[in-house]
PyMOL Python script that loads the backbone (N, CA, C, O; Angstrom):
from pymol import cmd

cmd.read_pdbstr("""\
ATOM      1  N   UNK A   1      18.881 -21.639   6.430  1.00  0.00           N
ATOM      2  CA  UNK A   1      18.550 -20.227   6.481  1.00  0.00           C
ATOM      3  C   UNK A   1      19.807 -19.421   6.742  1.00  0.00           C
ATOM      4  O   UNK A   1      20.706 -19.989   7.363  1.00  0.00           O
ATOM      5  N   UNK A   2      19.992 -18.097   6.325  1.00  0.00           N
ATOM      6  CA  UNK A   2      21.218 -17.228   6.492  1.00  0.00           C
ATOM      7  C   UNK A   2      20.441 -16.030   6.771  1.00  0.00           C
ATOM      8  O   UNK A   2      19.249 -15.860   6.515  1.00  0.00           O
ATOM      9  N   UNK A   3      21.401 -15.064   7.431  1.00  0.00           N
ATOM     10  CA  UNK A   3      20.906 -13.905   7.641  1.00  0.00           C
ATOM     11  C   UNK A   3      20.839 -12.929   6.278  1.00  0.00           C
ATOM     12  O   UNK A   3      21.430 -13.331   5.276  1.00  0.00           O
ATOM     13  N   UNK A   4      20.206 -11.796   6.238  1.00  0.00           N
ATOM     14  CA  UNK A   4      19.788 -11.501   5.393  1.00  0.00           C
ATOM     15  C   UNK A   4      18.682 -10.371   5.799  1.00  0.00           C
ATOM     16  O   UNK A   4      18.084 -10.316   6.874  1.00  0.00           O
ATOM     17  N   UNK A   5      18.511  -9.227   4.370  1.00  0.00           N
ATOM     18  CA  UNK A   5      17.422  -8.309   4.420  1.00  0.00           C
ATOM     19  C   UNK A   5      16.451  -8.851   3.622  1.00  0.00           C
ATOM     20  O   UNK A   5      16.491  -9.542   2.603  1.00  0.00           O
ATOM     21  N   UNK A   6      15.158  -8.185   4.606  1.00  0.00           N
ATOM     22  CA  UNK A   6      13.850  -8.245   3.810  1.00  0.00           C
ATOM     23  C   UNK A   6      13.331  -6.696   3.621  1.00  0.00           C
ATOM     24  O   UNK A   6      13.495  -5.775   4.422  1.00  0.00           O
ATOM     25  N   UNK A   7      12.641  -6.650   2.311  1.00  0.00           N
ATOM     26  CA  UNK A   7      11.588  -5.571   2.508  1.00  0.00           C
ATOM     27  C   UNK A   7      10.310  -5.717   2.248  1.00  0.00           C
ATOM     28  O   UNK A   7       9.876  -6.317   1.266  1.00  0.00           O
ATOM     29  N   UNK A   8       9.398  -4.985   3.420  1.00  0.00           N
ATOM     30  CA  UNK A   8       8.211  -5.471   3.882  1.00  0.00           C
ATOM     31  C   UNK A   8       7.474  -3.999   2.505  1.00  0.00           C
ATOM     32  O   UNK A   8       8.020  -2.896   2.452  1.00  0.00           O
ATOM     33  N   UNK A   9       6.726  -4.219   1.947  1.00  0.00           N
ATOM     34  CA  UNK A   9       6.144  -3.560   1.418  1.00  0.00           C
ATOM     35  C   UNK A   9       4.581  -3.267   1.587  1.00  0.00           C
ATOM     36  O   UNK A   9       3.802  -4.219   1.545  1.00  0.00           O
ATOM     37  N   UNK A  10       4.109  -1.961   1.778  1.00  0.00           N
ATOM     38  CA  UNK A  10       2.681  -1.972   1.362  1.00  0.00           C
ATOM     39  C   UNK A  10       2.063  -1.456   0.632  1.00  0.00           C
ATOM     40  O   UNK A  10       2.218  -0.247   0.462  1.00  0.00           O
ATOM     41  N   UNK A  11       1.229  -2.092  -0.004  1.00  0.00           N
ATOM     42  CA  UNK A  11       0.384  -1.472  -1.557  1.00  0.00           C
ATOM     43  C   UNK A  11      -1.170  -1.053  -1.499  1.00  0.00           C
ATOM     44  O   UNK A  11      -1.838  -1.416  -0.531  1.00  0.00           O
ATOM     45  N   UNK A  12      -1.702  -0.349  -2.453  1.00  0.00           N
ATOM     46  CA  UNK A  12      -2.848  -0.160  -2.200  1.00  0.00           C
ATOM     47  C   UNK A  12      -3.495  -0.137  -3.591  1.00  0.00           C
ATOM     48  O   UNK A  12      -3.096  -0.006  -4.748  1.00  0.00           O
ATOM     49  N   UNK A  13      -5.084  -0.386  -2.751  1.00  0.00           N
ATOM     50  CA  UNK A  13      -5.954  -0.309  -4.882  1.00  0.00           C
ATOM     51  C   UNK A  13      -7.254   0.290  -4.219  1.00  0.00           C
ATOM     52  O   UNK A  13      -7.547  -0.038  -3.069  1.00  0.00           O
ATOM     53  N   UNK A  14      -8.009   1.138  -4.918  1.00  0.00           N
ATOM     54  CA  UNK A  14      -9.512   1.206  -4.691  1.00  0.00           C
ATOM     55  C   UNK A  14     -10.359   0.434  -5.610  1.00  0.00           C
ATOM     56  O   UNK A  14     -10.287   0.367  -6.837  1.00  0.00           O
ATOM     57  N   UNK A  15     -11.168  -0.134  -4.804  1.00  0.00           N
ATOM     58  CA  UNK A  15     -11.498  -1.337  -4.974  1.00  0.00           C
ATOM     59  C   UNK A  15     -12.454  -1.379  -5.990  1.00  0.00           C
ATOM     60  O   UNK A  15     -12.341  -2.328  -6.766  1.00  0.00           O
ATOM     61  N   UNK A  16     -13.849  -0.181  -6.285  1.00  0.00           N
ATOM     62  CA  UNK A  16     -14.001   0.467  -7.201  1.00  0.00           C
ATOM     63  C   UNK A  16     -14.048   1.924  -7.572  1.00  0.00           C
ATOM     64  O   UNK A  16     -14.732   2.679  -6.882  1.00  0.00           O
ATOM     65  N   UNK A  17     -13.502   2.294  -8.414  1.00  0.00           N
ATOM     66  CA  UNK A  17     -13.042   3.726  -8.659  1.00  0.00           C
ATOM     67  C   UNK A  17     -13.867   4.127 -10.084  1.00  0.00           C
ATOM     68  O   UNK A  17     -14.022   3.408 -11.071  1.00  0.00           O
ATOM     69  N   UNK A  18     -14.198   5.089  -9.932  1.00  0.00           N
ATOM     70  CA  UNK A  18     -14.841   6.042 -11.289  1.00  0.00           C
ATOM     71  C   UNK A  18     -13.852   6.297 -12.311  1.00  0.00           C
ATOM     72  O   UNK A  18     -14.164   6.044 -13.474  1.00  0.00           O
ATOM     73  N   UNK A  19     -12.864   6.695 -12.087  1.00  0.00           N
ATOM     74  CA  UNK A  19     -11.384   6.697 -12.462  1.00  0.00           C
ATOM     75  C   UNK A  19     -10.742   5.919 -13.057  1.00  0.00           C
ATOM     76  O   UNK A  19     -10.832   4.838 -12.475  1.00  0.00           O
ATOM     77  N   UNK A  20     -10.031   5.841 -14.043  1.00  0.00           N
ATOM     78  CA  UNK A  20      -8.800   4.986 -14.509  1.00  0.00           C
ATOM     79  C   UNK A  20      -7.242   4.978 -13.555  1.00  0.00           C
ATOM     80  O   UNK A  20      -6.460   5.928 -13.580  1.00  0.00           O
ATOM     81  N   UNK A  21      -6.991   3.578 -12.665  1.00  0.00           N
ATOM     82  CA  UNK A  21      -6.004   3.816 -11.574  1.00  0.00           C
ATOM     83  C   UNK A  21      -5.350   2.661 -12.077  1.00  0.00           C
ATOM     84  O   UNK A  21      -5.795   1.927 -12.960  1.00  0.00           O
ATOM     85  N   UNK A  22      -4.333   2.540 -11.509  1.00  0.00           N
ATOM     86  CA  UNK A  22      -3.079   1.757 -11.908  1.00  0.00           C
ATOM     87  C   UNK A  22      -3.657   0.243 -10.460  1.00  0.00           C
ATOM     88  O   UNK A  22      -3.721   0.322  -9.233  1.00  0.00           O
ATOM     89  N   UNK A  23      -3.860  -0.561 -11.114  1.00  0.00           N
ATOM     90  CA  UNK A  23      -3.952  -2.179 -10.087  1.00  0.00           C
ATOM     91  C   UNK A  23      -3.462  -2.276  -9.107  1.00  0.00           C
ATOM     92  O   UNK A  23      -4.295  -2.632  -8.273  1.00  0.00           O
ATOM     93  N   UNK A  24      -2.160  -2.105  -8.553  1.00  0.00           N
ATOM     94  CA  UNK A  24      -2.159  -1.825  -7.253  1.00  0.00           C
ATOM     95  C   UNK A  24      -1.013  -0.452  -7.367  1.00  0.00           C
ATOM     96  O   UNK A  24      -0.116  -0.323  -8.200  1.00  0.00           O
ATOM     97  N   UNK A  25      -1.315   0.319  -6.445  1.00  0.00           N
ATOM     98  CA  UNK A  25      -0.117   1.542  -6.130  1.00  0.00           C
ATOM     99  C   UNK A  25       0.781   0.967  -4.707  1.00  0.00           C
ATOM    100  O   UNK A  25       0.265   0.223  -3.873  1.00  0.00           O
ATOM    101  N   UNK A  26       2.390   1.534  -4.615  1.00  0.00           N
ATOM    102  CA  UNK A  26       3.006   1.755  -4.082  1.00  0.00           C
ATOM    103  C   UNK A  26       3.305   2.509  -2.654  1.00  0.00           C
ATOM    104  O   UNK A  26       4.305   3.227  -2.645  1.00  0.00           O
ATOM    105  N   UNK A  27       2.508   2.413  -1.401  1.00  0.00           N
ATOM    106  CA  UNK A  27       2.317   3.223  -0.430  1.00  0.00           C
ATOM    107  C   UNK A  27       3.465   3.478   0.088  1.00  0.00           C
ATOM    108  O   UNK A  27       3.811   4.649   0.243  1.00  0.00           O
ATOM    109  N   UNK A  28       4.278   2.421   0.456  1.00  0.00           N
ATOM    110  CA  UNK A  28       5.593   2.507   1.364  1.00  0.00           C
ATOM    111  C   UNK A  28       6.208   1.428   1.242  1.00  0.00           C
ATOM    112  O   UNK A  28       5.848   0.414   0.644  1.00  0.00           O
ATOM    113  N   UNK A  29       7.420   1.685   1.973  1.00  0.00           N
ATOM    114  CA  UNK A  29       8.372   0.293   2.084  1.00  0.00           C
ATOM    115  C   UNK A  29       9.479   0.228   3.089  1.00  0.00           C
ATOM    116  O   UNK A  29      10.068   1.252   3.435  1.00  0.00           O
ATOM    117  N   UNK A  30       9.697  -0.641   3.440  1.00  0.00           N
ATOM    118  CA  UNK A  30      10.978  -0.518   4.550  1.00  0.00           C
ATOM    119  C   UNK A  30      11.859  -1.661   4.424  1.00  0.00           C
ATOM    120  O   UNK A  30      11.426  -2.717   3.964  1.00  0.00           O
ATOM    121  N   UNK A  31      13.192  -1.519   4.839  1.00  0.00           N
ATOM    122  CA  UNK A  31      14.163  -2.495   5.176  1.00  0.00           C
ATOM    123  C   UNK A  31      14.213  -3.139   6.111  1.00  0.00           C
ATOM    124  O   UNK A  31      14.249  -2.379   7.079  1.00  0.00           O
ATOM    125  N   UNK A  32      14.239  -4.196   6.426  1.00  0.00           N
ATOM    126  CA  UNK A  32      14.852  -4.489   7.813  1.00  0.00           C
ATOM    127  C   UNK A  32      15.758  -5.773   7.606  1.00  0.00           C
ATOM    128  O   UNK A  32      15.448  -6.550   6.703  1.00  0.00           O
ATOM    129  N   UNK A  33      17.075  -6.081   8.550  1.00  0.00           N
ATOM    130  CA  UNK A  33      17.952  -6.941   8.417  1.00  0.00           C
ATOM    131  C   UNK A  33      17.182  -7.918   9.037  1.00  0.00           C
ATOM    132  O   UNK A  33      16.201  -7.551   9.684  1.00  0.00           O
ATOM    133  N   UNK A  34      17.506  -9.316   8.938  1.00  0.00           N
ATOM    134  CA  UNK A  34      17.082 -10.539   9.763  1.00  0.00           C
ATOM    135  C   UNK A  34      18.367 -11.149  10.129  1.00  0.00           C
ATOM    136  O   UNK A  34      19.256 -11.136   9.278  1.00  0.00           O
ATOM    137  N   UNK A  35      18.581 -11.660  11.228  1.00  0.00           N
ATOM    138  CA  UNK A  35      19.650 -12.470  11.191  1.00  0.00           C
ATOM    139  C   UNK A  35      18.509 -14.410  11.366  1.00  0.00           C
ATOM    140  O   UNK A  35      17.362 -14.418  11.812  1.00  0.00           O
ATOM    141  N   UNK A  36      19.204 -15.640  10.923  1.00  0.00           N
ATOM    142  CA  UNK A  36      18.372 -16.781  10.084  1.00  0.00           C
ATOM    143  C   UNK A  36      17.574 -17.081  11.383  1.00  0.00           C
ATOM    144  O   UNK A  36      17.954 -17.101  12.554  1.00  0.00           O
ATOM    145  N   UNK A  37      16.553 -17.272  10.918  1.00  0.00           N
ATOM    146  CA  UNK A  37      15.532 -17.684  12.138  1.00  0.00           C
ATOM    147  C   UNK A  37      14.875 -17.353  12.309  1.00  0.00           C
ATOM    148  O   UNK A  37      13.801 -17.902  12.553  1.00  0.00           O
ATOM    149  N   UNK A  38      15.232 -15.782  12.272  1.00  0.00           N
ATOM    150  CA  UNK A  38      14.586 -14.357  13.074  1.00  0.00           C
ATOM    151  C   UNK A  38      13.469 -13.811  12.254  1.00  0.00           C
ATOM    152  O   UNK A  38      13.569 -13.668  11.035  1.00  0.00           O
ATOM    153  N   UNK A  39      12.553 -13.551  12.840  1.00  0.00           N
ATOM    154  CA  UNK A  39      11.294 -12.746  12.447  1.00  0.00           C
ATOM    155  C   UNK A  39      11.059 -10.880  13.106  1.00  0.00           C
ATOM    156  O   UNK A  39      11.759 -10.453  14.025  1.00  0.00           O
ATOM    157  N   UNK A  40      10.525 -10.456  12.765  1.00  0.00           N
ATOM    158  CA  UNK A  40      10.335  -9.240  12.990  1.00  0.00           C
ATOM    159  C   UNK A  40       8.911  -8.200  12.835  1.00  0.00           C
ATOM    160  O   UNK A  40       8.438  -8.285  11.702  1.00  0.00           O
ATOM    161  N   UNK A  41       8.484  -7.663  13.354  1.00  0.00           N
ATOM    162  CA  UNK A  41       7.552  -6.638  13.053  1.00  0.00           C
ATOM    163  C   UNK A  41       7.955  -5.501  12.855  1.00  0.00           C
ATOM    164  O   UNK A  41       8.874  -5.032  13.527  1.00  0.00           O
ATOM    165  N   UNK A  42       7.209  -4.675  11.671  1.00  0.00           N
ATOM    166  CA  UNK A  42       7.236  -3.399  11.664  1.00  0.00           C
ATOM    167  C   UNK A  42       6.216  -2.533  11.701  1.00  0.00           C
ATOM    168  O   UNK A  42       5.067  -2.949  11.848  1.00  0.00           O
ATOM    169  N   UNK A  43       6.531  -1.036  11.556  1.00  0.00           N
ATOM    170  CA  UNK A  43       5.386  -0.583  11.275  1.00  0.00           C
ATOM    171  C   UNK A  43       5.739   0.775  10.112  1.00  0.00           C
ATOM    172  O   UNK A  43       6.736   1.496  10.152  1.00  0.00           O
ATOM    173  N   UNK A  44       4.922   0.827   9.393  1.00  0.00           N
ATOM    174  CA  UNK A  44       4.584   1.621   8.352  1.00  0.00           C
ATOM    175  C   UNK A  44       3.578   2.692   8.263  1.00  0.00           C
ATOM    176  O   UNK A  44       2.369   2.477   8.172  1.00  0.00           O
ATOM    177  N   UNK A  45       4.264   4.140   8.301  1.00  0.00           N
ATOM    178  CA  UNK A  45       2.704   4.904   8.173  1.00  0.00           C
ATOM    179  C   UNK A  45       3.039   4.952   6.662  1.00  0.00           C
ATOM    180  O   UNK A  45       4.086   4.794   6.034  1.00  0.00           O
ATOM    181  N   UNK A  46       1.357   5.317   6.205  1.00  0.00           N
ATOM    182  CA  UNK A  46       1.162   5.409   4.380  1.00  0.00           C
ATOM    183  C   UNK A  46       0.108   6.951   4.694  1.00  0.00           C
ATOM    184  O   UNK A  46      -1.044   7.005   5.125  1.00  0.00           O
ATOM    185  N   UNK A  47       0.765   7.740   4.404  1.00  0.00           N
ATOM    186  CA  UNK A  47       0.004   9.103   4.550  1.00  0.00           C
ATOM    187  C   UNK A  47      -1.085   9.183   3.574  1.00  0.00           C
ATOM    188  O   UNK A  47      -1.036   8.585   2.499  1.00  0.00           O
ATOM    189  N   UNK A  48      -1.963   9.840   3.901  1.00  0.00           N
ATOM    190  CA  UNK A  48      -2.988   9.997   2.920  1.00  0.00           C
ATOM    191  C   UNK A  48      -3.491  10.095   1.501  1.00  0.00           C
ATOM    192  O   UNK A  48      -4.309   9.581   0.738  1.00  0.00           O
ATOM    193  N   UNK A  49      -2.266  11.329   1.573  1.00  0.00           N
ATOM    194  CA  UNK A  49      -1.804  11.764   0.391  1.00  0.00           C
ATOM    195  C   UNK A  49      -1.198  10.741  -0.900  1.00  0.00           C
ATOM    196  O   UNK A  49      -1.158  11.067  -2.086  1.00  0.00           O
ATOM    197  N   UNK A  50      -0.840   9.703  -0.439  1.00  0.00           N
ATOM    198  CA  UNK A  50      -0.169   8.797  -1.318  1.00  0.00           C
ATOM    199  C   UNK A  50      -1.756   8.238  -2.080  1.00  0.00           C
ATOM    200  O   UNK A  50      -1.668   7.849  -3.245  1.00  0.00           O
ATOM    201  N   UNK A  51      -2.992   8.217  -1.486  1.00  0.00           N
ATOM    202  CA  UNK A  51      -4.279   7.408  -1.839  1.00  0.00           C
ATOM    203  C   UNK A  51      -4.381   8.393  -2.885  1.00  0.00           C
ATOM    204  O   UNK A  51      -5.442   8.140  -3.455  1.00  0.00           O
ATOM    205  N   UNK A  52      -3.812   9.419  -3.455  1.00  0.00           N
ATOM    206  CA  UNK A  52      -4.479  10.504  -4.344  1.00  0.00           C
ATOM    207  C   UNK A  52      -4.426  10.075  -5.740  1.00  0.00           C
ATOM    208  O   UNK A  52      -3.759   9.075  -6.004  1.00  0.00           O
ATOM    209  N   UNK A  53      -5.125  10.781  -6.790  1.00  0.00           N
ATOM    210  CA  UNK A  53      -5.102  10.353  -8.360  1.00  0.00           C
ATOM    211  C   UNK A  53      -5.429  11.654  -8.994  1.00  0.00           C
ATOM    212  O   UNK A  53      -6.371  12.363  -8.641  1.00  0.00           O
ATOM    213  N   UNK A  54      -4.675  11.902  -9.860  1.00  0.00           N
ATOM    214  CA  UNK A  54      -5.127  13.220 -10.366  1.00  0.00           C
ATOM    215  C   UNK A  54      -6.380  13.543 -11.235  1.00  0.00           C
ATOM    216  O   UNK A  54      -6.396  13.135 -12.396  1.00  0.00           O
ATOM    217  N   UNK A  55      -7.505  14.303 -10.701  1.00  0.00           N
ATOM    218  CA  UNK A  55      -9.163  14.181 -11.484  1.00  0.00           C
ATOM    219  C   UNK A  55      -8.574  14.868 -12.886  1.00  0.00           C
ATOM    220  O   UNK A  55      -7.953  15.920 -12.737  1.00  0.00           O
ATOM    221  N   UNK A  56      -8.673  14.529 -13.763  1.00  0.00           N
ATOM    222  CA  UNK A  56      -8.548  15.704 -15.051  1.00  0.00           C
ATOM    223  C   UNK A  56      -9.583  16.035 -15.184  1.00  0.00           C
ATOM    224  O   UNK A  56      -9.681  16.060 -16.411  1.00  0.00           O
ATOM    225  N   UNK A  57     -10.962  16.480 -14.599  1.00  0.00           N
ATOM    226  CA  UNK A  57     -12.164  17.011 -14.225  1.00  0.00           C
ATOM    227  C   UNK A  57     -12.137  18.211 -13.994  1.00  0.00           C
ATOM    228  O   UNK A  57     -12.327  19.189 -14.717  1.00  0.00           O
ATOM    229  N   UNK A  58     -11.846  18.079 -12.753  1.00  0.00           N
ATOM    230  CA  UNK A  58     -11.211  19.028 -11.549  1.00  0.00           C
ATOM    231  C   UNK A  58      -9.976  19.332 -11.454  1.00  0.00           C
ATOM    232  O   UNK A  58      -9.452  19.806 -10.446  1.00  0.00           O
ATOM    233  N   UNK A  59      -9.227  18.992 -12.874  1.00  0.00           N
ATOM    234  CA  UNK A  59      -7.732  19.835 -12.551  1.00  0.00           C
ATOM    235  C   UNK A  59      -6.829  19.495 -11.439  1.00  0.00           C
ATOM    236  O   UNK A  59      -5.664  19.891 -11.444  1.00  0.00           O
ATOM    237  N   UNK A  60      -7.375  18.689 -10.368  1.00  0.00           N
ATOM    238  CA  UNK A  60      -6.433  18.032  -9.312  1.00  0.00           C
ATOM    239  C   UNK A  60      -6.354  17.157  -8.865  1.00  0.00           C
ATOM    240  O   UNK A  60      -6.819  16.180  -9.452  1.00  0.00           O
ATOM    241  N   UNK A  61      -5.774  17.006  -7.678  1.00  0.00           N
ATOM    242  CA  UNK A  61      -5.229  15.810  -7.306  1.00  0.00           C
ATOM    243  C   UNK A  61      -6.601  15.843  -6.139  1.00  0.00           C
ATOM    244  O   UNK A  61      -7.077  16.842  -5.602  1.00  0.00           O
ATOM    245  N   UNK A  62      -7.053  14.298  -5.962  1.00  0.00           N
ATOM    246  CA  UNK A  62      -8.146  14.301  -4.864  1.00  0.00           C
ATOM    247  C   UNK A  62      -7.856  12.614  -4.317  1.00  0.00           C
ATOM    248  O   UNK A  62      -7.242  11.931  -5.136  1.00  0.00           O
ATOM    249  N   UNK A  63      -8.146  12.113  -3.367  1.00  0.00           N
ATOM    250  CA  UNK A  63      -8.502  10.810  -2.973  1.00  0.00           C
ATOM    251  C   UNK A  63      -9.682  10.804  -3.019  1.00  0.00           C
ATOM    252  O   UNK A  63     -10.365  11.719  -2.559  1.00  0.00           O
ATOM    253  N   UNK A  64     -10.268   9.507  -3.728  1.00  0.00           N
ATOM    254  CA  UNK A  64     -11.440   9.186  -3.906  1.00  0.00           C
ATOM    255  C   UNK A  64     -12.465   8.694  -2.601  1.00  0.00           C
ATOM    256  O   UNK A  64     -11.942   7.819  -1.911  1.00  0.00           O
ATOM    257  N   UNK A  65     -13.618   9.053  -2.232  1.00  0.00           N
ATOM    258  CA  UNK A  65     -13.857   8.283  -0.784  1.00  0.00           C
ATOM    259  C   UNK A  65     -14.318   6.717  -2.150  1.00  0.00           C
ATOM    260  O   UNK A  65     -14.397   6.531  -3.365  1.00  0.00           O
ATOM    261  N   UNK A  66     -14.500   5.947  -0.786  1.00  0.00           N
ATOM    262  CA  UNK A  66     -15.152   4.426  -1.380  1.00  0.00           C
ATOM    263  C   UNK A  66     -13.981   3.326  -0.630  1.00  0.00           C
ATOM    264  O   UNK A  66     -13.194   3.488   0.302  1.00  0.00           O
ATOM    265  N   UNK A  67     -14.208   2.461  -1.287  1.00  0.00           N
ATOM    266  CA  UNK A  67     -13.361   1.304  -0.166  1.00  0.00           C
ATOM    267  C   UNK A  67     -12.252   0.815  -1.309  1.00  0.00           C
ATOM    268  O   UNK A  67     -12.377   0.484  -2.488  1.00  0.00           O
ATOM    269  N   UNK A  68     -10.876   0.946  -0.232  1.00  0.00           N
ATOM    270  CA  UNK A  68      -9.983   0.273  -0.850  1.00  0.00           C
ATOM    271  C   UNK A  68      -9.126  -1.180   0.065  1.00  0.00           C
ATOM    272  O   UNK A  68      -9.190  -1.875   1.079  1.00  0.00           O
ATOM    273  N   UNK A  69      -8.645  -1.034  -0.715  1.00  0.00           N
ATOM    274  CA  UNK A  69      -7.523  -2.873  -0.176  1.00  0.00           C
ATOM    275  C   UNK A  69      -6.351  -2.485   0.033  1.00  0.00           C
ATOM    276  O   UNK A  69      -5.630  -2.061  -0.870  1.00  0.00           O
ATOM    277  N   UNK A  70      -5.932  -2.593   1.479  1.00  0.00           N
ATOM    278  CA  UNK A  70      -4.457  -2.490   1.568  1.00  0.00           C
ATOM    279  C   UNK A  70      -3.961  -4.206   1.610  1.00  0.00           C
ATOM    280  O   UNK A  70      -4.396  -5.311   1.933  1.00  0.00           O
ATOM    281  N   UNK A  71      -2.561  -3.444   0.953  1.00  0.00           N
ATOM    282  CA  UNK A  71      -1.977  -5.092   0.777  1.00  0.00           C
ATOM    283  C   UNK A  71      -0.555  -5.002   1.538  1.00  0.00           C
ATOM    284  O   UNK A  71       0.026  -3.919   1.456  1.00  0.00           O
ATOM    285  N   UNK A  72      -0.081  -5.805   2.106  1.00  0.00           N
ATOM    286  CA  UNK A  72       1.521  -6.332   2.632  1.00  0.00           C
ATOM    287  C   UNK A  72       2.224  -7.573   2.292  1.00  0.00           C
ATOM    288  O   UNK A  72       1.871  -8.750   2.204  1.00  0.00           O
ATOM    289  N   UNK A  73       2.828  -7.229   2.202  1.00  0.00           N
ATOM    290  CA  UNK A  73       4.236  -8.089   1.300  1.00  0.00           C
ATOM    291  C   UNK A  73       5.347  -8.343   1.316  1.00  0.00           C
ATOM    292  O   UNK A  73       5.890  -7.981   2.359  1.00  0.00           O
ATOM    293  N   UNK A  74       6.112  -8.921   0.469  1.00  0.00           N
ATOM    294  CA  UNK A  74       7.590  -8.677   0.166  1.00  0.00           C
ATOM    295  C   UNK A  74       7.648  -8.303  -1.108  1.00  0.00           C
ATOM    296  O   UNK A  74       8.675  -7.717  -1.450  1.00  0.00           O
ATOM    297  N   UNK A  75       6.664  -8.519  -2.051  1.00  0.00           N
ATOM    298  CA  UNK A  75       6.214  -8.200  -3.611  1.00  0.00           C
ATOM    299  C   UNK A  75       5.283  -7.992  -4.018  1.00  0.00           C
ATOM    300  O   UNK A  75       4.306  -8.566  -3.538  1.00  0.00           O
ATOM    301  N   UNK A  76       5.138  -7.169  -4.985  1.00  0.00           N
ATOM    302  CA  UNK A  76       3.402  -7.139  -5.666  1.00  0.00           C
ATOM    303  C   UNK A  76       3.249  -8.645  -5.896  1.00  0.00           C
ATOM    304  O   UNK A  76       2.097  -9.041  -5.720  1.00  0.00           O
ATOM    305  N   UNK A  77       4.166  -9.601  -6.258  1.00  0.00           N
ATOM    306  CA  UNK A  77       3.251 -11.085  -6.614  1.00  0.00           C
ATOM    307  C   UNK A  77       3.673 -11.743  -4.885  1.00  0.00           C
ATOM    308  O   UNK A  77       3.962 -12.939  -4.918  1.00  0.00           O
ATOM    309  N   UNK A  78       3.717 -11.229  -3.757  1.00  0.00           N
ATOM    310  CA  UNK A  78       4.051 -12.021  -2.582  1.00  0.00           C
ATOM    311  C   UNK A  78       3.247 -11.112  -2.038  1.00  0.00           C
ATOM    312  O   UNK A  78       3.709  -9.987  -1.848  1.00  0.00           O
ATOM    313  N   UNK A  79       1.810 -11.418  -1.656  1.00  0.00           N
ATOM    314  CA  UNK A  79       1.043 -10.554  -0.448  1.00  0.00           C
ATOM    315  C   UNK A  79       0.917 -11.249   0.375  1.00  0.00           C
ATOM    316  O   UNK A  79       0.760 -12.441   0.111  1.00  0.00           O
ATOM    317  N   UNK A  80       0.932 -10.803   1.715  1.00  0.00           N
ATOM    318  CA  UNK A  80       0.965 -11.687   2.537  1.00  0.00           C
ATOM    319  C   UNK A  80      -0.372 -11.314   3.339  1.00  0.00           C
ATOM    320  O   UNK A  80      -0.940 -12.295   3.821  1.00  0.00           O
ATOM    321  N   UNK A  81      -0.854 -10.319   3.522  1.00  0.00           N
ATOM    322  CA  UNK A  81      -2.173 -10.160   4.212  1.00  0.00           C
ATOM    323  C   UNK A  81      -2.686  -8.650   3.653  1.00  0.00           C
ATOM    324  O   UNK A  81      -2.182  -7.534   3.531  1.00  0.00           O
ATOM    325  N   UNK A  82      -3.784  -9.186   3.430  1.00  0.00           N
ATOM    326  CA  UNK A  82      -5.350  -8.101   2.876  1.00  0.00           C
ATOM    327  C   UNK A  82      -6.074  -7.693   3.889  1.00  0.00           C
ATOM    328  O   UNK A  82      -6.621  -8.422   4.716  1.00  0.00           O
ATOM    329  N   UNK A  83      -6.101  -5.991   3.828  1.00  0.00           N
ATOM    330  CA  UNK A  83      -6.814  -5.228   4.820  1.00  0.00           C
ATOM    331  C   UNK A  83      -7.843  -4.288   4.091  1.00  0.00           C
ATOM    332  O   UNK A  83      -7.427  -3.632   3.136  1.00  0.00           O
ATOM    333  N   UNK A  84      -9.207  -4.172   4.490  1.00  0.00           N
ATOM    334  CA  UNK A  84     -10.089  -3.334   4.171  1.00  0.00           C
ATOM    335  C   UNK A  84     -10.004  -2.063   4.855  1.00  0.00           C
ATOM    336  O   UNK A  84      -9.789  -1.734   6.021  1.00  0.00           O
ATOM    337  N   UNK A  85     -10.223  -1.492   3.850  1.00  0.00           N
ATOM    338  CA  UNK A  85      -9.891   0.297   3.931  1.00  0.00           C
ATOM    339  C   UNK A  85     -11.074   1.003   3.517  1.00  0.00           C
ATOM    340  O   UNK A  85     -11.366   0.845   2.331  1.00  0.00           O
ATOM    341  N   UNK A  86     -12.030   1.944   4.386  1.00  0.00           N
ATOM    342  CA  UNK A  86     -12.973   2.657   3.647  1.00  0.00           C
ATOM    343  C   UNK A  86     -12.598   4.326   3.955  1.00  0.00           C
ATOM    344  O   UNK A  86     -12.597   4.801   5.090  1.00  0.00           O
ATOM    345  N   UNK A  87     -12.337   4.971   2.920  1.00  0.00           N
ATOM    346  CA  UNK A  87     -12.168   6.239   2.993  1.00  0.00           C
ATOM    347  C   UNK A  87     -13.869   6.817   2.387  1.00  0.00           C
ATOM    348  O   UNK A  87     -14.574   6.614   1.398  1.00  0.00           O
ATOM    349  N   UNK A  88     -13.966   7.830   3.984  1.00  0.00           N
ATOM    350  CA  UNK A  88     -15.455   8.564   3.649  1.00  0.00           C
ATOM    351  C   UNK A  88     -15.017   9.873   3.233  1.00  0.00           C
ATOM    352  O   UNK A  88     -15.395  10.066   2.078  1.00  0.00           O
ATOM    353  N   UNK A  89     -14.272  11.009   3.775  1.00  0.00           N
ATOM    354  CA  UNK A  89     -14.169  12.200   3.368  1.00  0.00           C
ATOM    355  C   UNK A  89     -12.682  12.560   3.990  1.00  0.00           C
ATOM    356  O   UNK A  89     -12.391  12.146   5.112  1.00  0.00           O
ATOM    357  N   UNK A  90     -11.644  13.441   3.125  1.00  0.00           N
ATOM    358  CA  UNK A  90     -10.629  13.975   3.712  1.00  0.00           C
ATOM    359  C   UNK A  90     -10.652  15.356   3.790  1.00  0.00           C
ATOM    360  O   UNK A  90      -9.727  15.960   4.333  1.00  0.00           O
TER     361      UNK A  90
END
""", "prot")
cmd.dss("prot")
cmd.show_as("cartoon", "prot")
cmd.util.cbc("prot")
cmd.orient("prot")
């Protein structure tokens, strides 16, 4: 092992949507150095606003309520743990 950066990523999907949405979206991401061995926690806020999709209905941008999947990672193909998300009203 050598020292080295990781980035912890988190993604998101609604799980079913009325909508045409992209498979997983991009919430956030961070750096952090490791030196070899070493493990770390972080933390990540993903503001609301990032859950949005634009209605071409309604002309705007809205978050859908219904249940979505947050994901964490180092990659969209490296998740490392699945969290249930239910958005009722913003």
């Amino acid at each position: 092992m050598r020292a080295g950066g990781e980035v912890a990523r988190v993604y998101f999907c609604q799980v079913h949507s009325a909508f045409s949405q992209p498979k997983l979206a991009l919430g956030g991401f961070t750096r952090v150095q490791l030196q070899a061995g070493e493990s770390s926690q972080v933390a990540l806020e993903v503001p609301s606003q990032r859950l949005r999709y634009r209605d071409t209905v309604q002309q705007r941008y809205v978050v859908g309520p219904g249940d979505y999947e947050i994901l964490i990672g180092a990659a969209a193909d490296d998740i490392r743990l699945k969290l249930p998300l239910t958005v009722t009203a913003l």
